[in-house]
N, C-alpha and C positions, 0 to 999 in steps of 0.2 A: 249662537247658532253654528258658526264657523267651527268652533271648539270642540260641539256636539257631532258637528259630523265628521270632524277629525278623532275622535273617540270612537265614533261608530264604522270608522275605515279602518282604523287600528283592530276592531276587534272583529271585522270581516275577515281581515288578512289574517289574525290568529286563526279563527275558525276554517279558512281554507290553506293554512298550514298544517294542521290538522289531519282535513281531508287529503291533501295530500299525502300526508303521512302515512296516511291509513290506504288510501289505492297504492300505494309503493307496497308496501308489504304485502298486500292483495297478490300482485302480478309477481312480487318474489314469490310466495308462496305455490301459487300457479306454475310459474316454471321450474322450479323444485319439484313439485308434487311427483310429476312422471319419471324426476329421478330415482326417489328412494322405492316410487314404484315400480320399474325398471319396465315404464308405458310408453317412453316415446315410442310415434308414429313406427321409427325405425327401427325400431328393438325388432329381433326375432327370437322366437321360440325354440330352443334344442330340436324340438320335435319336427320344428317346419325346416327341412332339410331337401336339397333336392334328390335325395333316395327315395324310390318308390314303396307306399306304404304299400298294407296287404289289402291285397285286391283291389288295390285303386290303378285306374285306368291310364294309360303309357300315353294314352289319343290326347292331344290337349282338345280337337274339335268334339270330343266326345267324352267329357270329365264324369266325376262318379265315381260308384262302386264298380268293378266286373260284376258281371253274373257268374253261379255256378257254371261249372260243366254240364255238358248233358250229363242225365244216368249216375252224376256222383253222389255217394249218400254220407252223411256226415260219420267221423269217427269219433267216438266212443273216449271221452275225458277222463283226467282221472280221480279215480274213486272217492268220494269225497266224504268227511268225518261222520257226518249225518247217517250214513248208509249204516253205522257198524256202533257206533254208540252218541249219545243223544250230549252229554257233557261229561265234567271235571269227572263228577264224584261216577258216574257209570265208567268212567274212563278207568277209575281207581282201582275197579274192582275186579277192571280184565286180567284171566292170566295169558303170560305172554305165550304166544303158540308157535312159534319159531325159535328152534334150539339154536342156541350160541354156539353152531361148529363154525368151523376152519373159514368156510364159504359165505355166511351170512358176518360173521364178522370182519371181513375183509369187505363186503359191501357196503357194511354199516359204515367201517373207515372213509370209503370213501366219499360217502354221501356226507360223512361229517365233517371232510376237508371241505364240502364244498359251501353248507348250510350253514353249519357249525362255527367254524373256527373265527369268521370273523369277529364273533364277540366273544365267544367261550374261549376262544386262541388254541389253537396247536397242543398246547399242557391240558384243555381243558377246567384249567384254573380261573377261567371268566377274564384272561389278561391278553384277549383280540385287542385289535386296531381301532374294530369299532366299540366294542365292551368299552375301550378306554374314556370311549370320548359322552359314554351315556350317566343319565345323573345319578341312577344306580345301576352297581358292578354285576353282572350276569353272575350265575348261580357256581361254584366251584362246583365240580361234576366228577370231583375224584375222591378217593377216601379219604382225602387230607380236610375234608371240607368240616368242619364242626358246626356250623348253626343248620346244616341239613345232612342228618348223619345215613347215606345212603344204604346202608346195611340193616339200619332198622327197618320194622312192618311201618312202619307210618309211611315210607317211600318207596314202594314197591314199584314193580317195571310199570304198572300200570301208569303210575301217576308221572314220570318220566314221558309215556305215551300220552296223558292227555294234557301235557305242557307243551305238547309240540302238536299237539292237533288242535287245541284250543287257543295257545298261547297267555302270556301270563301281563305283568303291568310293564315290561318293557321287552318280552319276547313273542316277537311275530307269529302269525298262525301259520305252522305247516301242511293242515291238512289238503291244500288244493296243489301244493308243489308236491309233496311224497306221499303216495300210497300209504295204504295201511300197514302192506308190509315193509318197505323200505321203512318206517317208524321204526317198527320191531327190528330192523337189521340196525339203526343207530342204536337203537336202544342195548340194544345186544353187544355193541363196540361199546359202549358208554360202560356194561358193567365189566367186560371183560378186559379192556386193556386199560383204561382210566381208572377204573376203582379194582382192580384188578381180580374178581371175582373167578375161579376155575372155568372155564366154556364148558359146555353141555355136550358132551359126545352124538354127532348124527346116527340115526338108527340106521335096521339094515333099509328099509324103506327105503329111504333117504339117498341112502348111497347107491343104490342103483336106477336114480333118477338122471 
């Protein structure tokens, strides 16, 4: 009987080795968890900063939104893809309606240093900073580029337009940052100095705008 319950204390003690084993890892896991989740209590947010967000209120006794102004009426967003064509393939088949002079391709330039380059880079060769670091290399955008040969009809300005209004499996949608026409003025830099294509002379219209 003595023997038996020395066998039966030995094999308590296993079994709450065991459990203890196991509530140990329990409470590592537990306090890790808010590590790799980056949850503790104390973590704060980039965004929870003590700068004032938009329209929220300065009063701590009175927190919240602001309200409008009196008599203010909301301003007018910018135009968005939906308005002027519906997707890829209507996208395709627009022609561009803003000539490649001197003026739109100096704006396209600039629009492009700012949207642009990060991934497509400065050369336009898809070798940005950020292009580098994506699991596929952004599209070469100059004549040098042979698996999308932009002089042919298969890649007309359209479809340049509805890569940037639609976006593609690793490029972002432009349509709610740049107008339609700002599109058309990259697009316009894209064939003119990148793929080095003649610019389109501005009419007299044009010139005395």
């Amino acid at each position: 009987m003595r023997k038996l319950s020395l066998a039966m204390i030995k094999q308590l003690a296993i079994r709450l080795g065991y459990q203890m084993t196991i509530a140990k890892s329990l409470v590592i896991a537990l306090l890790l968890a808010p590590t790799f989740a980056h949850a503790w209590p104390w973590s704060m947010d980039m965004a929870n900063q003590i700068s004032i967000k938009p329209q929220e209120s300065v009063d701590p006794a009175n927190p919240g939104m602001n309200s409008f102004p009196k008599r203010s009426v909301p301003v007018a967003g910018t135009a968005t893809s939906s308005i002027e064509v519906k997707d890829k393939d209507a996208a395709f088949k627009l022609v561009n309606p803003i000539p490649a002079d001197k003026k739109s391709v100096e704006m396209g330039g600039r629009l492009f240093a700012i949207y642009c380059v990060p991934c497509h880079g400065k050369s336009g060769t898809g070798d940005g900073y950020v292009g580098k670091k994506l699991l596929m290399t952004p599209f070469n955008l100059t004549s040098s580029n042979d698996m999308h040969p932009w002089d042919s009809k298969d890649y007309p300005d359209g479809y340049i337009f509805g890569m940037m209004t639609f976006g593609g499996v690793v490029m972002p949608i432009y349509a709610i940052d740049l107008s339609p026409t700002e599109r058309w003025h990259v697009v316009n830099y894209v064939r003119t100095v990148l793929q080095k294509k003649a610019p389109v002379a501005a009419t007299a219209a044009q010139k005395t705008k």
